[in-house]
C-alpha positions as a Markdown table, in Angstrom:
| # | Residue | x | y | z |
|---|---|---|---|---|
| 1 | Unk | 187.9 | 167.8 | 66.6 |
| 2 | Unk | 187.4 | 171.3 | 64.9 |
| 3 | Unk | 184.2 | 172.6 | 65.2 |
| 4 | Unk | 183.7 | 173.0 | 61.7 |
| 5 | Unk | 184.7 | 169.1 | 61.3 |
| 6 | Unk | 182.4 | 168.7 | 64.2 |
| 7 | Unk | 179.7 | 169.9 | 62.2 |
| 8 | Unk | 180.0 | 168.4 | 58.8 |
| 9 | Unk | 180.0 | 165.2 | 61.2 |
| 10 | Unk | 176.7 | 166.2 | 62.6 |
| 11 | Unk | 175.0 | 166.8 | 59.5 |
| 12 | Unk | 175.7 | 163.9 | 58.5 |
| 13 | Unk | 174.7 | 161.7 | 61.6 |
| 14 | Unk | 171.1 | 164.4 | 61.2 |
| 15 | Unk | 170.7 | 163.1 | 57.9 |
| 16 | Unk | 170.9 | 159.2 | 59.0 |
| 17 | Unk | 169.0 | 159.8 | 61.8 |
| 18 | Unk | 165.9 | 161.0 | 60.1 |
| 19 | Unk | 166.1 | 158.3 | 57.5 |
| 20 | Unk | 166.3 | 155.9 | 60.0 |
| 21 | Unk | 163.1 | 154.1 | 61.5 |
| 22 | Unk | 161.4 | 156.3 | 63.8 |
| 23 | Unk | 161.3 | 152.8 | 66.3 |
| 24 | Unk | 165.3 | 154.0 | 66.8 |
| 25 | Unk | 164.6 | 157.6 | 67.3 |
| 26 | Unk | 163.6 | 157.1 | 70.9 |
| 27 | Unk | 167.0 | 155.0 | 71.4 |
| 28 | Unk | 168.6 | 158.1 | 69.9 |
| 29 | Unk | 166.7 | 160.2 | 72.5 |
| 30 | Unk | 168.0 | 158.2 | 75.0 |
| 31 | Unk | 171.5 | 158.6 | 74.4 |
| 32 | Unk | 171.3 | 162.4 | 73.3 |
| 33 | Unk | 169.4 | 162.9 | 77.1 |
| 34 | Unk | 172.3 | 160.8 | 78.6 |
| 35 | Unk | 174.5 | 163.3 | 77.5 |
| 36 | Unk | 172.4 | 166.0 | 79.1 |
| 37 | Unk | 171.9 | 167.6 | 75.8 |
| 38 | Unk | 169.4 | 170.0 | 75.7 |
| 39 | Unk | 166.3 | 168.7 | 73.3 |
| 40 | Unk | 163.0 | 170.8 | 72.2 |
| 41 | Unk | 160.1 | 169.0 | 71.4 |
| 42 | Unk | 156.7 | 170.3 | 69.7 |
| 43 | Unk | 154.3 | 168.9 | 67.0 |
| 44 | Unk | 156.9 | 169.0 | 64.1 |
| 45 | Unk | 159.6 | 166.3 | 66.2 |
| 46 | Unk | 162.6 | 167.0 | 69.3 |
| 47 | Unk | 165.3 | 169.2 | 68.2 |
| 48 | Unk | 168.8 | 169.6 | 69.3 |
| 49 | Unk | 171.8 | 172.0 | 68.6 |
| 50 | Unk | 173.9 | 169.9 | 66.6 |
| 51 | Unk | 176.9 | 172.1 | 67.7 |
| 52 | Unk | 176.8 | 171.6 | 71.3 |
| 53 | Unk | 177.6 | 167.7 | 70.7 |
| 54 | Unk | 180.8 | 166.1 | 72.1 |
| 55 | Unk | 183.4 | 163.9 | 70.7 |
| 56 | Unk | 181.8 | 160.9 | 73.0 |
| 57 | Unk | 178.5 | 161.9 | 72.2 |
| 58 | Unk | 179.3 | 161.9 | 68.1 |
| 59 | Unk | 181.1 | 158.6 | 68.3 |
| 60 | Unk | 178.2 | 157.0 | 70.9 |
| 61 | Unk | 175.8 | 157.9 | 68.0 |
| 62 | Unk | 178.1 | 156.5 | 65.4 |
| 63 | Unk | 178.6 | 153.0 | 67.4 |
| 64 | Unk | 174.4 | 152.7 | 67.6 |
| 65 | Unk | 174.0 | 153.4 | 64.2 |
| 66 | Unk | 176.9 | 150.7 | 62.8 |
| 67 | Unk | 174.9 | 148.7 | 65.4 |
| 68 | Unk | 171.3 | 149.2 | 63.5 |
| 69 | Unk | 172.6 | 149.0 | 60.4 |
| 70 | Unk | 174.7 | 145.3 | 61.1 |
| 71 | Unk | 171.7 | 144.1 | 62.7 |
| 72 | Unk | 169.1 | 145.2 | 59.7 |
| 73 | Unk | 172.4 | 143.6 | 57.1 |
| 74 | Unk | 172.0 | 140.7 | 59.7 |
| 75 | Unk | 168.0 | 140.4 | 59.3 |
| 76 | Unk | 167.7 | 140.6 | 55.7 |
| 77 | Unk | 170.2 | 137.9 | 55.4 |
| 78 | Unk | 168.5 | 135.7 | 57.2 |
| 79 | Unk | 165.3 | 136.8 | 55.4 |
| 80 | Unk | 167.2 | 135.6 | 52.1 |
| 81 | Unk | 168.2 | 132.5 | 53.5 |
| 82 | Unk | 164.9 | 131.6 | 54.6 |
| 83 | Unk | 163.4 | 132.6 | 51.3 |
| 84 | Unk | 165.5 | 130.1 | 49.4 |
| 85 | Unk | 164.7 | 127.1 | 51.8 |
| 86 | Unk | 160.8 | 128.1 | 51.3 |
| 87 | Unk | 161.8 | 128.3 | 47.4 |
| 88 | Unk | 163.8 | 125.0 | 47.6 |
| 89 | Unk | 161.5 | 123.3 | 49.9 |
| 90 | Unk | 158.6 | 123.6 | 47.8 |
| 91 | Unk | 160.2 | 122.9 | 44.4 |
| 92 | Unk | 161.7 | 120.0 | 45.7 |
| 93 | Unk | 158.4 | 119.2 | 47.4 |
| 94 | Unk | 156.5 | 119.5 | 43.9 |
| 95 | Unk | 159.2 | 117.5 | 42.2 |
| 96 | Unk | 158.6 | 114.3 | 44.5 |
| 97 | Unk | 155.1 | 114.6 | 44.8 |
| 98 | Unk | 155.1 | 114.4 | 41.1 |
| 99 | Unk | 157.6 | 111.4 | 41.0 |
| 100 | Unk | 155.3 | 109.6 | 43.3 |
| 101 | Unk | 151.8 | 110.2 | 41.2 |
| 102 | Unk | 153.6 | 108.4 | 38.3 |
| 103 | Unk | 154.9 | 105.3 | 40.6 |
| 104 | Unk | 151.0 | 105.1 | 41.8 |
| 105 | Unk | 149.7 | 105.2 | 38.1 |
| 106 | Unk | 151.9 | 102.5 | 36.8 |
């Protein structure tokens, strides 16, 4: 990969990164320190020379964040799901209890 290629790629995986939640930065940490990549830290966050990243490195990166966002795609599903058995479950519920207030009154 070109180095200018290699860049554009970087910027973008920069951008993602900081959007991401900071519970995944330390993963990224982990994988960036894997890859003996130097990092500097202070008050402001870690930083890193996004040029000095490898092929493996880039597309490691790439594979945790497809990971992140399937398994987010994955939990908000089942969020929706849930939701709609709640909504379903107590409409439903409402519905019978109604039914059976008017079998007790006749």
């Amino acid at each position: 990969m070109s180095i200018p290629t290699k860049i554009i790629i970087a910027k973008k995986l920069k951008l993602i990164i900081e959007n991401m939640d900071p519970i995944h930065h330390e993963k990224i940490l982990i994988i960036l320190n894997n890859h003996n990549i130097h990092i500097s830290e202070n008050r402001n966050g870690c930083f890193i020379n996004i040029t000095n990243m490898s092929d493996e490195l880039i597309n490691e990166l790439n594979s945790f964040i497809n990971y992140i966002d399937k398994q987010e795609q994955n939990l908000l599903d089942i969020e929706n799901i849930k939701d709609q058995f709640i909504k379903d479950f107590y409409n439903n519920k409402k519905d019978v209890k109604d039914k059976s207030e008017l079998l007790l009154n006749d």
